[in-house]
ROMARTI-436053 format. One record per residue (C-alpha): residue number from 1; residue in one letter; x, y, z. Coordinates in Angstrom, 1 decimal. Each point is the difference from the previous one (the first is absolute). Layout:
// ROMARTI-436053
{rec NUM; A; {X; Y; Z}}
...
This chain:
// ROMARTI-436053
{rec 1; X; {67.1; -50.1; 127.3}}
{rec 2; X; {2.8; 2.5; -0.6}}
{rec 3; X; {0.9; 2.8; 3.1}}
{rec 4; X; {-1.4; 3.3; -0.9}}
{rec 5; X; {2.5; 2.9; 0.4}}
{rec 6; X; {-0.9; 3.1; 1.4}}
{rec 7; X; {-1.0; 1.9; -3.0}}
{rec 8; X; {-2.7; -2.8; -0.5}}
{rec 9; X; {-1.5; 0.6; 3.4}}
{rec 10; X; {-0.6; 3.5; -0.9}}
{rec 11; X; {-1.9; -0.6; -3.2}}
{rec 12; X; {-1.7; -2.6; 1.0}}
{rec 13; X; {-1.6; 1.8; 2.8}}
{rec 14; X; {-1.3; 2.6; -2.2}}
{rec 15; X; {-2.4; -3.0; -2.0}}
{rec 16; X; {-2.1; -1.8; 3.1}}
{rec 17; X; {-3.5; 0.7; -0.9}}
{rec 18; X; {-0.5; -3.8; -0.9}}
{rec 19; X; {1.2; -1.0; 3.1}}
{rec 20; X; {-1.7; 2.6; 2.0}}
{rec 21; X; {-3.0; -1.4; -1.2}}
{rec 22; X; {1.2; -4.1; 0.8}}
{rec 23; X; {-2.9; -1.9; 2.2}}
{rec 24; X; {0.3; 0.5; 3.7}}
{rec 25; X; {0.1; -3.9; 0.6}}
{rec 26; X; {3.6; -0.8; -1.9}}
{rec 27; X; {1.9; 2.3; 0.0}}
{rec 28; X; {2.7; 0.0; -2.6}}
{rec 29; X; {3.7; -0.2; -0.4}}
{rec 30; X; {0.0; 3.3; -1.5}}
{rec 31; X; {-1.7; 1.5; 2.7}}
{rec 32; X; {2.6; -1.3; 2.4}}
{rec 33; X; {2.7; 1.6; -1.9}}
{rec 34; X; {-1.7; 3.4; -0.7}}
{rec 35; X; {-0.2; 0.2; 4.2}}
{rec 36; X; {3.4; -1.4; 0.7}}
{rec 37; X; {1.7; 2.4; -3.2}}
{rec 38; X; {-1.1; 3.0; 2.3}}
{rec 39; X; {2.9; -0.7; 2.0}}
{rec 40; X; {2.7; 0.0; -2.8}}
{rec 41; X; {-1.5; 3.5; -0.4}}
{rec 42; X; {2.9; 2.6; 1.9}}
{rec 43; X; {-2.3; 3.0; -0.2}}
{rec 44; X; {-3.3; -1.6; 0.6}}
{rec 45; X; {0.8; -2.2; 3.2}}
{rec 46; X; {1.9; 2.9; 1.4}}
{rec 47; X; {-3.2; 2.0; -0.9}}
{rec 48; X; {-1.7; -2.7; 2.6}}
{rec 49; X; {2.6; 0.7; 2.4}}
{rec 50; X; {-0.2; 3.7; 0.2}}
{rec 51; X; {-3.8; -0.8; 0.5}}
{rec 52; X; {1.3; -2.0; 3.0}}
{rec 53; X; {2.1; 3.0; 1.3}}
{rec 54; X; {-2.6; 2.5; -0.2}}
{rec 55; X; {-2.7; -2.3; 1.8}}
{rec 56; X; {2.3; -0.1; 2.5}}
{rec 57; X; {0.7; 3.9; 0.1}}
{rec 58; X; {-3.6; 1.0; -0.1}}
{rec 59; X; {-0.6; -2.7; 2.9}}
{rec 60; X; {3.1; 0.7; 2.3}}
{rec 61; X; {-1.4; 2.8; 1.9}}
{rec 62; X; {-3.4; -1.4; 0.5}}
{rec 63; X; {1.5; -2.8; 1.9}}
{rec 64; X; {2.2; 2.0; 2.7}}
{rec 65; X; {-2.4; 2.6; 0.2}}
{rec 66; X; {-0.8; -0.2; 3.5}}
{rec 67; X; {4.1; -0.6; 1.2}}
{rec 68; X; {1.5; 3.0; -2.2}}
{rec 69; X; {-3.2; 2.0; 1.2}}
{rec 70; X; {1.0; -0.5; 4.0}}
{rec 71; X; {3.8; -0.1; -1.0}}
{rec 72; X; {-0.7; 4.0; -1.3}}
{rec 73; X; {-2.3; 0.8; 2.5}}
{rec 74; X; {-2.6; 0.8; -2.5}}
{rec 75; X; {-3.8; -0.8; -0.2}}
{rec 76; X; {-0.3; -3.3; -2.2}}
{rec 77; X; {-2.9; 1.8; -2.1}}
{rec 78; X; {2.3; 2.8; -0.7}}
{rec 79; X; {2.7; -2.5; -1.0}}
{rec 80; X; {-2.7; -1.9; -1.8}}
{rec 81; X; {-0.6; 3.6; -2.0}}
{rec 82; X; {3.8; -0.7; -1.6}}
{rec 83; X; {-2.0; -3.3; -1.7}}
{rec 84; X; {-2.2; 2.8; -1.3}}
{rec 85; X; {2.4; 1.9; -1.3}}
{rec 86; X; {2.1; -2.9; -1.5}}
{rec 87; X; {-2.6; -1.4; -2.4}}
{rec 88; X; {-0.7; 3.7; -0.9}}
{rec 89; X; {3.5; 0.2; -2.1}}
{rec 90; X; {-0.8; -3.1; -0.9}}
{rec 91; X; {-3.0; 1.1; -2.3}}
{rec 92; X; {2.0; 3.3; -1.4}}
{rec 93; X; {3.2; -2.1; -0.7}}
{rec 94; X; {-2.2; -2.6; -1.6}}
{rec 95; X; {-1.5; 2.7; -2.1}}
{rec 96; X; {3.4; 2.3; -0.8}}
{rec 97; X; {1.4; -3.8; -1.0}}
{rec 98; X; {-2.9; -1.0; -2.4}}
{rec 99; X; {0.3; 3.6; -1.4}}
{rec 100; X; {3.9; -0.3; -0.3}}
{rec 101; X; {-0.2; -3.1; -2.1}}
{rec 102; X; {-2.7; 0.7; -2.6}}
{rec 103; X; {0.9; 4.0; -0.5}}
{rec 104; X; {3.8; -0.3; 0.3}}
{rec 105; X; {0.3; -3.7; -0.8}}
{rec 106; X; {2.2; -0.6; 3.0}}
{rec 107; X; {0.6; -3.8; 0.2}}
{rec 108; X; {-2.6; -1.4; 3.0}}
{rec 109; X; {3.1; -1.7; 1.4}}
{rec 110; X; {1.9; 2.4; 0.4}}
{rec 111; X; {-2.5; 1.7; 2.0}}
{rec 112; X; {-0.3; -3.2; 2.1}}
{rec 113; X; {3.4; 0.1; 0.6}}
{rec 114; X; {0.0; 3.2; 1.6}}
{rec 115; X; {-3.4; -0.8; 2.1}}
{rec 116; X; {2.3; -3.0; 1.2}}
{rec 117; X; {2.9; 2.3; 0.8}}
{rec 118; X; {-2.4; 2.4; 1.5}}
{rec 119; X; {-1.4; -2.8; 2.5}}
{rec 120; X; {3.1; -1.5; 0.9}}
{rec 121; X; {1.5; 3.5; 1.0}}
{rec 122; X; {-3.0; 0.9; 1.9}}
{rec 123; X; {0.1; -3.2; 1.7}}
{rec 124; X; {3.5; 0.8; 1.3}}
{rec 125; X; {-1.0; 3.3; 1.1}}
{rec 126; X; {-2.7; -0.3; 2.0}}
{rec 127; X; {-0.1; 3.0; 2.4}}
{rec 128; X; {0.4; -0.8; 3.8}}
{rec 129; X; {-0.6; 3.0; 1.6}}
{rec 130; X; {-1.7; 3.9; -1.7}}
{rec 131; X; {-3.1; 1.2; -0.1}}
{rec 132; X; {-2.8; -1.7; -2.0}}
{rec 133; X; {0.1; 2.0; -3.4}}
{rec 134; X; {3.9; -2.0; 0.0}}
{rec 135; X; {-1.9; -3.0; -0.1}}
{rec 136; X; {-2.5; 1.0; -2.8}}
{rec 137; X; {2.9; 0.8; -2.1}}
{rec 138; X; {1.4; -3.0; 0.8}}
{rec 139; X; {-3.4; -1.7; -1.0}}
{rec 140; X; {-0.2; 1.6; -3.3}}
{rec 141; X; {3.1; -1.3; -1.5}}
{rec 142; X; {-1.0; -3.5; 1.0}}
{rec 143; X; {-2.9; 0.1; -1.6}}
{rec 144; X; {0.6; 2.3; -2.7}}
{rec 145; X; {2.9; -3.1; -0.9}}
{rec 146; X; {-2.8; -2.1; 0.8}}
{rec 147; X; {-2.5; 1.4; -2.8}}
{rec 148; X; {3.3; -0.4; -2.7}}
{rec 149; X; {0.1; -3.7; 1.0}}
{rec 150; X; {-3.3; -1.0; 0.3}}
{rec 151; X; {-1.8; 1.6; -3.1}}
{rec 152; X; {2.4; -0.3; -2.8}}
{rec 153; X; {1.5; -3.5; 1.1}}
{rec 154; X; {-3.8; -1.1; -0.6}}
{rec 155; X; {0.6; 2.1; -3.4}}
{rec 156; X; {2.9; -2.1; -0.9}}
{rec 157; X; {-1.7; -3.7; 1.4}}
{rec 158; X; {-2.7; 0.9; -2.1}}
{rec 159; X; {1.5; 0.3; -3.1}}
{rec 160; X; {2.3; -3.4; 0.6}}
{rec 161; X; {-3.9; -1.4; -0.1}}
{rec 162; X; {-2.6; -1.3; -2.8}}
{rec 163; X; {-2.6; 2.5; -0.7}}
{rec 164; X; {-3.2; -1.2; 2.1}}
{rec 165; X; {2.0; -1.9; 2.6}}
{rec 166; X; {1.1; 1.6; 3.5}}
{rec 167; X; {1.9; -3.0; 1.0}}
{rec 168; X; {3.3; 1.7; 0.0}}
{rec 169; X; {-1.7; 3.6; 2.4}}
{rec 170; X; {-1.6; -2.8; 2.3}}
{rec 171; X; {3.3; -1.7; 0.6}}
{rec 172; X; {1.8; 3.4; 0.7}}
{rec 173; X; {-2.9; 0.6; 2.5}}
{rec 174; X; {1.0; -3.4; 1.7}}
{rec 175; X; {3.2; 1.4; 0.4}}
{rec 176; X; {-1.5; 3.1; 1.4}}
{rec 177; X; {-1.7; -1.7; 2.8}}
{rec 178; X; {2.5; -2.8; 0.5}}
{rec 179; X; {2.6; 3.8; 0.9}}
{rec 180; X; {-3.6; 1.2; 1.9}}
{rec 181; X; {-0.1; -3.4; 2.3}}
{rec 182; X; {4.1; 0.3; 0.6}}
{rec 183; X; {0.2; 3.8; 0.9}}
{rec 184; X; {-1.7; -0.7; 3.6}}
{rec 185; X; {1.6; -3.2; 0.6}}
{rec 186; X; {3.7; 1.4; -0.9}}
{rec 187; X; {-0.8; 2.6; 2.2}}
{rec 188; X; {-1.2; -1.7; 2.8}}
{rec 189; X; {2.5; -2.2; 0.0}}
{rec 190; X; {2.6; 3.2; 0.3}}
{rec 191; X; {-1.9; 1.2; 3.4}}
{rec 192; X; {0.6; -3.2; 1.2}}
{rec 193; X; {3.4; -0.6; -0.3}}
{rec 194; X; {0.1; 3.4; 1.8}}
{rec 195; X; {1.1; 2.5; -2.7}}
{rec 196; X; {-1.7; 3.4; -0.1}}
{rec 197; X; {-3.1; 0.4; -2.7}}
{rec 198; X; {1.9; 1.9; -2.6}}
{rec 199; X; {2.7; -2.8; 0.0}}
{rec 200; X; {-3.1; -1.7; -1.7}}
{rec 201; X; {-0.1; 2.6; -2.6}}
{rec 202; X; {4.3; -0.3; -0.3}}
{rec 203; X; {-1.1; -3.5; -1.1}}
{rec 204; X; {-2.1; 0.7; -2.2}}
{rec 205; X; {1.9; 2.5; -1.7}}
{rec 206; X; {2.6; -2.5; -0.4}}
{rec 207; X; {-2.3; -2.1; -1.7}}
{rec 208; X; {-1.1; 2.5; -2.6}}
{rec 209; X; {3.4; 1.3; -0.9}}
{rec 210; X; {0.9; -3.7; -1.2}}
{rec 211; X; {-3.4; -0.1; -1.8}}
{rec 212; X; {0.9; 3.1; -1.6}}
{rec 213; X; {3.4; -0.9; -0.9}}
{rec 214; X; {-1.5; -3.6; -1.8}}
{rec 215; X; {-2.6; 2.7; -1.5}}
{rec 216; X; {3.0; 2.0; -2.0}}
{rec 217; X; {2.1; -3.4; -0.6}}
{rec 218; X; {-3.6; -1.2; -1.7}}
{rec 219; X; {0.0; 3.2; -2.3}}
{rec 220; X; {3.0; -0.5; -0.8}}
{rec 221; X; {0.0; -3.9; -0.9}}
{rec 222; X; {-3.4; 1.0; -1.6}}
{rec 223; X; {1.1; 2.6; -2.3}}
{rec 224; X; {2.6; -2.0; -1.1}}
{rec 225; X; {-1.6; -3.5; -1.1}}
{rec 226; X; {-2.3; 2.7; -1.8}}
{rec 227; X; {2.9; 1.3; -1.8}}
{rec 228; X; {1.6; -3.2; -0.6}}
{rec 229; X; {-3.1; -1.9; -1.6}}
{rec 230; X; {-1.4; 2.8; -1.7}}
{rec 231; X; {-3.2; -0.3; 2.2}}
{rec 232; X; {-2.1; 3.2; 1.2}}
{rec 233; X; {-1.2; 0.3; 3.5}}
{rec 234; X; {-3.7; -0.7; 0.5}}
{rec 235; X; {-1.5; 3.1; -1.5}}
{rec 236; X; {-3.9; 1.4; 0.0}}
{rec 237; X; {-1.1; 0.0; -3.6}}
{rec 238; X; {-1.1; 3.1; -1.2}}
{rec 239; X; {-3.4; 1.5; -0.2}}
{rec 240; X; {-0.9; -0.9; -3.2}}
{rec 241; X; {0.9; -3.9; 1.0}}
{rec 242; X; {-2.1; -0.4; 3.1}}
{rec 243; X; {-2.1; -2.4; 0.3}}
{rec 244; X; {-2.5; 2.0; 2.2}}
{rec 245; X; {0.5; 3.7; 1.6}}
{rec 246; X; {-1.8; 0.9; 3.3}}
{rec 247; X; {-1.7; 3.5; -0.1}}
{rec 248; X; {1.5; 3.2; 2.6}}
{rec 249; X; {-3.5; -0.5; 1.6}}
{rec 250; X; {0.4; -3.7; 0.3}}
{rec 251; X; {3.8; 0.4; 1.6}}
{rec 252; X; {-1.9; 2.7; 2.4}}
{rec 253; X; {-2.4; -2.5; 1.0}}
{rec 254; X; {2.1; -3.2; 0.5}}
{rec 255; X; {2.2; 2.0; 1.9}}
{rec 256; X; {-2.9; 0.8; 2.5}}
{rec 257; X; {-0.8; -3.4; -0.2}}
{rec 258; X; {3.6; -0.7; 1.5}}
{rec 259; X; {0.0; 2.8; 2.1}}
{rec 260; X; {-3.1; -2.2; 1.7}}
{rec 261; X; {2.2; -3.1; 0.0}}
{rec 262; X; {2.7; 1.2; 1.9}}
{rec 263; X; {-2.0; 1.8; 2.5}}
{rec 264; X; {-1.7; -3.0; 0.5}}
{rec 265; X; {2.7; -2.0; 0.3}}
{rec 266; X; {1.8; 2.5; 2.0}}
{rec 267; X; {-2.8; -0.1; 3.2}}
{rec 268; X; {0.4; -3.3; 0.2}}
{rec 269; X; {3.7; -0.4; -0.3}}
{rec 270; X; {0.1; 3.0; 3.1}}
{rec 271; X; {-3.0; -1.2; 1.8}}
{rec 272; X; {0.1; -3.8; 0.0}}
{rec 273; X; {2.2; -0.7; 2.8}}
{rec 274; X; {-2.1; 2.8; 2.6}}
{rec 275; X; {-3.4; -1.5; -1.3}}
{rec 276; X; {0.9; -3.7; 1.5}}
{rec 277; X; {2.3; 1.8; 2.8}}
{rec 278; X; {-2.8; 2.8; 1.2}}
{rec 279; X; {-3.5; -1.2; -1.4}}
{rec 280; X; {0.8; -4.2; 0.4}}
{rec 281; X; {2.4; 0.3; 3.0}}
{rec 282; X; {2.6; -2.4; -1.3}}
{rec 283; X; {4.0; 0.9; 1.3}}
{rec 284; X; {2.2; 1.9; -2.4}}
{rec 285; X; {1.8; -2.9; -1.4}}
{rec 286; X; {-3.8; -2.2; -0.8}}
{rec 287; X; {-0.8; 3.3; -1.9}}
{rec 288; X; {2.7; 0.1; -1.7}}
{rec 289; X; {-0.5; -3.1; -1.8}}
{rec 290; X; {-2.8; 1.3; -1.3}}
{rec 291; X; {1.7; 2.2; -2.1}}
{rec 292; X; {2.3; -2.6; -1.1}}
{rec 293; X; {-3.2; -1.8; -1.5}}
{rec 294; X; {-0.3; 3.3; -2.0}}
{rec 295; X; {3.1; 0.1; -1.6}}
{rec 296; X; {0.0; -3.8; -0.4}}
{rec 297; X; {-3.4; 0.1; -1.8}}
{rec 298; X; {1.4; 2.7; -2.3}}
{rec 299; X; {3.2; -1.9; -0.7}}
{rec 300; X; {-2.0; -2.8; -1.0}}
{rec 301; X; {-1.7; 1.3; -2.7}}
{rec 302; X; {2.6; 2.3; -1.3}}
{rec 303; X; {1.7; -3.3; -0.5}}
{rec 304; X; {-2.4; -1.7; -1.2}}
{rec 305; X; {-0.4; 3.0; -2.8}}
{rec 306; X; {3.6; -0.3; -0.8}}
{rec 307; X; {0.6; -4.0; -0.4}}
{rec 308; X; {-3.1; -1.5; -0.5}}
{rec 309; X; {-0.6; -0.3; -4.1}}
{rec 310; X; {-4.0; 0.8; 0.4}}
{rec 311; X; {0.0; 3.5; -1.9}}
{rec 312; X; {-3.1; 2.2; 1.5}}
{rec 313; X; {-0.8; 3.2; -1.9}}
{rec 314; X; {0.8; 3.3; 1.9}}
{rec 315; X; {-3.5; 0.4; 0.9}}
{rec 316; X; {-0.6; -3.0; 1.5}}
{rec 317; X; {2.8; 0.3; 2.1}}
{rec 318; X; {-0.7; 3.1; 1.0}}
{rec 319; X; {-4.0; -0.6; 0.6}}
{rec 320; X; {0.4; -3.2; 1.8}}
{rec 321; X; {2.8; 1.5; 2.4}}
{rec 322; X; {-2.2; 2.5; 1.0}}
{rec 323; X; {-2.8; -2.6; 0.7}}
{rec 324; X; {2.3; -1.9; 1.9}}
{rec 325; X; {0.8; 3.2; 2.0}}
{rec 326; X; {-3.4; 0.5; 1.0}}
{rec 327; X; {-0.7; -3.4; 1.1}}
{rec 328; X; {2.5; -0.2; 2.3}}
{rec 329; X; {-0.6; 3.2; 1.8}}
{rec 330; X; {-4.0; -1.3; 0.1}}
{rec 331; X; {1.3; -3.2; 1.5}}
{rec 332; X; {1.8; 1.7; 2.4}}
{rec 333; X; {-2.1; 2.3; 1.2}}
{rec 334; X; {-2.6; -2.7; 0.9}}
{rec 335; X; {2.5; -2.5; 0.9}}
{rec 336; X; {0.9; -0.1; 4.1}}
{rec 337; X; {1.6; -3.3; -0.6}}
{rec 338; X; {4.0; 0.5; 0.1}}
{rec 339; X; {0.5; -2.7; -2.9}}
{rec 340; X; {-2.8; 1.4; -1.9}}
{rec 341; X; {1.5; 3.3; 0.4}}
{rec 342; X; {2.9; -1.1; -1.3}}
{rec 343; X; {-0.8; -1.1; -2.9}}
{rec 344; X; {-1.8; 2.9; -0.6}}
{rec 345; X; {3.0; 2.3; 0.5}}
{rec 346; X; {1.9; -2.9; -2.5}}
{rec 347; X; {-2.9; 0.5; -2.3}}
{rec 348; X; {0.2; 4.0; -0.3}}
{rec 349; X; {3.6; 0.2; -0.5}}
{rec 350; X; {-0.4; -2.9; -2.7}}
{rec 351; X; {-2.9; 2.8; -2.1}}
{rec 352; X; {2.4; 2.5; 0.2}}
{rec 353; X; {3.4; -1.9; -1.5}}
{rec 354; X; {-0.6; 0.1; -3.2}}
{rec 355; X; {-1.4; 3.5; -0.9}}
{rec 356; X; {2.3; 2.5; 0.9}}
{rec 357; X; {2.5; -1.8; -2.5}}
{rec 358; X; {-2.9; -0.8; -2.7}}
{rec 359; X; {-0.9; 3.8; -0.1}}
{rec 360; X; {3.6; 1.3; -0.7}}
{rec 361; X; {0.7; -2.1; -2.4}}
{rec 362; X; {-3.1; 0.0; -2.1}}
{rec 363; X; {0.4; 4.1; 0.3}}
{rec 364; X; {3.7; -0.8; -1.4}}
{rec 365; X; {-1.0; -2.6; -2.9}}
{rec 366; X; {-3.4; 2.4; -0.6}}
{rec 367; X; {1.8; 3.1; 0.0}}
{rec 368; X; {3.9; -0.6; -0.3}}
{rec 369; X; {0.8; 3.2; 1.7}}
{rec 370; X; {1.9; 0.4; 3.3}}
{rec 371; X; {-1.7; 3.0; 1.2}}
{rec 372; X; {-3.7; -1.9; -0.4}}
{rec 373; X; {1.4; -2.8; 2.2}}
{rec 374; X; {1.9; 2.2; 2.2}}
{rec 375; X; {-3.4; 1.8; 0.4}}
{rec 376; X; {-1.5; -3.0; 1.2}}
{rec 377; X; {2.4; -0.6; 2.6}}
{rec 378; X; {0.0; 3.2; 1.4}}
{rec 379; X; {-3.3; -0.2; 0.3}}
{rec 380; X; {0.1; -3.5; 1.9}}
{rec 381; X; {2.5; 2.1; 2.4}}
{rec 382; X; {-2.8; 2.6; 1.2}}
{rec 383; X; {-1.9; -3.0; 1.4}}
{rec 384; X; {3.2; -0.4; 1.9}}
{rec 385; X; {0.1; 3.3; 1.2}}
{rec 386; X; {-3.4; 0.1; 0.6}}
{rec 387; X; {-0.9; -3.4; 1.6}}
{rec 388; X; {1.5; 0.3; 3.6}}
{rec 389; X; {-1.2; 3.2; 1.0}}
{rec 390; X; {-4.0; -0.3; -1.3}}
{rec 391; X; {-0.1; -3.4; 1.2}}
{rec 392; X; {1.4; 0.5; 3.2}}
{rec 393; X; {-2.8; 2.8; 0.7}}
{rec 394; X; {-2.9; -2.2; -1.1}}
{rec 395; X; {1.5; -2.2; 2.5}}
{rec 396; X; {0.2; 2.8; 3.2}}
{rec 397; X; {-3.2; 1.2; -0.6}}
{rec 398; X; {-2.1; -3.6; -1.2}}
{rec 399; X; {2.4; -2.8; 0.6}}
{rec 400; X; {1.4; -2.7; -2.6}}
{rec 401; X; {-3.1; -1.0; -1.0}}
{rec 402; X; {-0.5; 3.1; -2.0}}
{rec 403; X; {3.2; -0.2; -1.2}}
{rec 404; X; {-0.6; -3.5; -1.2}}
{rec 405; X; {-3.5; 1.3; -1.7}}
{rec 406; X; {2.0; 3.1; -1.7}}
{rec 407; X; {2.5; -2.4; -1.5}}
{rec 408; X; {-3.0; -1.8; -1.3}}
{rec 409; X; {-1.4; 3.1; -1.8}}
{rec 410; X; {3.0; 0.6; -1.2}}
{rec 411; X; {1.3; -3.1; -1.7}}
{rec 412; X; {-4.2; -0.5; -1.3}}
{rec 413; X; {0.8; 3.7; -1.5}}
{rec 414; X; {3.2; -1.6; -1.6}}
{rec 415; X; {-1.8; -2.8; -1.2}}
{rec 416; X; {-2.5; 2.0; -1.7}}
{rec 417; X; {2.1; 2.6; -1.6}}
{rec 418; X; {2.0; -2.7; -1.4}}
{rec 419; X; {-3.2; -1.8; -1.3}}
{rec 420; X; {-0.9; 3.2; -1.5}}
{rec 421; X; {3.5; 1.2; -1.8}}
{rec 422; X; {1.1; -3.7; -1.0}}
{rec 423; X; {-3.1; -0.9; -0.9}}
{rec 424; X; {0.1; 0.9; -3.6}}
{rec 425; X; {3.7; 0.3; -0.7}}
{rec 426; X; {1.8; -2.8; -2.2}}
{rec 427; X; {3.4; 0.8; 2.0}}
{rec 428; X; {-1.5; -1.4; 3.2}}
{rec 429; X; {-1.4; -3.0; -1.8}}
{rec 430; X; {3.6; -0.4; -2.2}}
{rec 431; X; {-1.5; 0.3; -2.9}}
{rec 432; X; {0.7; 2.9; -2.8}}
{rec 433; X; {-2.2; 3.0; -0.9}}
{rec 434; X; {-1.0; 0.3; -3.5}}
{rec 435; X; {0.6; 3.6; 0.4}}
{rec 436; X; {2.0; 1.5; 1.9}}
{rec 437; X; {-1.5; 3.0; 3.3}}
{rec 438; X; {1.0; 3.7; -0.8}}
{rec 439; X; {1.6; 1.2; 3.6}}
């Protein structure tokens, strides 16, 4: 077999819908090589970097909280109100960059580029000393470059993938949580070699400016391959070429449906640690672990979405990640048993990998527009904002069993809005409408 050249690998990306649909059990030379050709891809495995950098931005302060908060002699919920006001640029920005691209046709990564440039300054100037409105300035760029990254690198992964397949979105979303798992580790290990918390923050910064740097050298090595084999950039078709269109109404509606999601997963990524720590009365490092289990459930099935060749429509991803949800919070709500726990907490964060990445990129194939997906996201960023503070007063006033029986109601409410909007849609089934919905 002769070496393919670079200009092969492009096209041959764009025609998987045979192997997308290969049997789970032997998996395929070609399926191989579609997973291992993302990497000969400049712009798209920088794309899975930036994801990486911005996982670790949007995790950084969360994981010195406490030592910046005594360091500056302010309360740690007022502190914790900078979080607040971090993921709140994160929605506008992720909205102003979806309306950028599709009204002014502003390429998405060149908007990336300046969300990375945007992080790594922040990053390197963190304020030390001011009054708190310093800090929510401060916050606001981070996540405002945040918003860039996050929702129009997903734009640009989900064009690089075959319609009704989010293999490519789940594997950036492994490289979101594989930056989520390193931003407290990197910056515990900086408090304990004795450097000050926002040396933590220097190092990240460092970090992101050569992510951003790759990022340009990518364009660039991109746009020219383009050039030089006469290939176009993966492009949305246009509207008289989809396959299936998703209604305003039913963008409205998936986008509550995420906006559950996230605030779902949100409580539990804030609360886990103080629900074994306060309510179990295991030490701060045992609960810890616990949380690990969360993030190792979700990396497992994010990658096992992205490699494995069993193809799984959009629906049932979605559906059975919610189901999975639920049973693990059941499990652990009746489960005293610290292994059983465990595998309970493993068992949530396994429901919720796949479906933040399945519903952006079946809003993307469904309706090709980068203001519909960076709706979508935006709207997964309110549960952000949202999930700390209403969670952490069901616990004051009832304790973490309600907040364990809210989270409940709220991924069932997921569940069956989903059911409801996905039910009788070809898109979330990957299959095309006869006729296409009138927005």
């Amino acid at each position: 077999m002769q070496p393919l050249d670079s200009c092969c690998i492009l096209r041959c990306m764009r025609h998987t819908d045979s192997i997308d649909n290969q049997s789970a059990h032997s998996p395929s030379p070609p399926v191989q090589f579609q997973m291992a050709g993302i990497f000969r891809e400049p712009i798209l495995f920088a794309s899975l970097l930036g994801l990486a950098s911005f996982a670790v931005s949007a995790n950084a302060l969360p994981s010195i909280l406490t030592t910046a908060a005594r360091d500056l002699n302010f309360p740690v919920t007022l502190l914790g109100t900078v979080v607040t006001a971090q993921f709140m640029a994160y929605a506008v920005f992720t909205l102003l960059g979806g309306w950028l691209v599709d009204r002014f046709r502003i390429p998405e990564m060149a908007l990336v580029l300046v969300g990375l440039s945007l992080i790594s300054l922040a990053l390197f100037l963190v304020p030390r000393s001011g009054p708190i409105m310093t800090f929510y300035l401060w916050a606001a760029v981070l996540g405002g470059g945040g918003g860039l990254i996050e929702s129009l690198s997903s734009v640009i992964i989900s064009d690089f993938d075959t319609p009704g397949s989010s293999r490519l979105l789940n594997l950036s979303q492994f490289f979101y949580c594989l930056g989520a798992v390193l931003a407290p580790q990197i910056a515990a290990y900086v408090l304990r070699l004795g450097f000050t918390w926002y040396s933590a923050f220097s190092a990240f910064g460092i970090s992101t400016a050569a992510i951003a740097a790759c990022y340009a050298c990518a364009w660039w090595m991109q746009s020219r391959r383009q050039r030089s084999c006469d290939v176009l950039p993966p492009q949305p078709p246009e509207r008289e070429q989809k396959t299936f269109v998703f209604s305003r109404a039913q963008v409205t509606v998936i986008a509550m449906v995420m906006f559950l999601y996230v605030l779902a997963e949100g409580s539990m990524v804030t609360w886990t640690v103080a629900l074994f720590e306060i309510e179990r009365g295991l030490s701060a490092s045992e609960a810890a672990q616990y949380l690990s289990l969360f993030w190792t459930g979700m990396l497992v099935t994010r990658a096992s979405a992205a490699f494995l060749p069993l193809r799984l429509s959009y629906r049932t991803n979605i559906m059975s990640g919610f189901s999975l949800f639920l049973a693990g919070l059941v499990f652990l709500m009746i489960s005293p048993n610290p292994l059983l726990a465990g595998v309970s907490v493993f068992l949530v964060g396994a429901g919720a990998g796949p479906v933040w990445a399945t519903v952006v990129n079946m809003t993307r194939q469904s309706t090709h527009e980068a203001r519909s997906v960076a709706t979508i996201v935006a709207a997964g960023s309110l549960g952000v904002v949202v999930a700390p503070s209403l969670t952490g007063q069901l616990i004051e006033m009832w304790g973490f069993s309600a907040m364990l029986l809210f989270v409940c109601a709220v991924v069932t409410l997921a569940l069956l809005t989903a059911a409801g909007v996905l039910s009788g849609t070809a898109a979330a089934r990957n299959q095309p409408l006869l006729t296409e919905q009138e927005p």
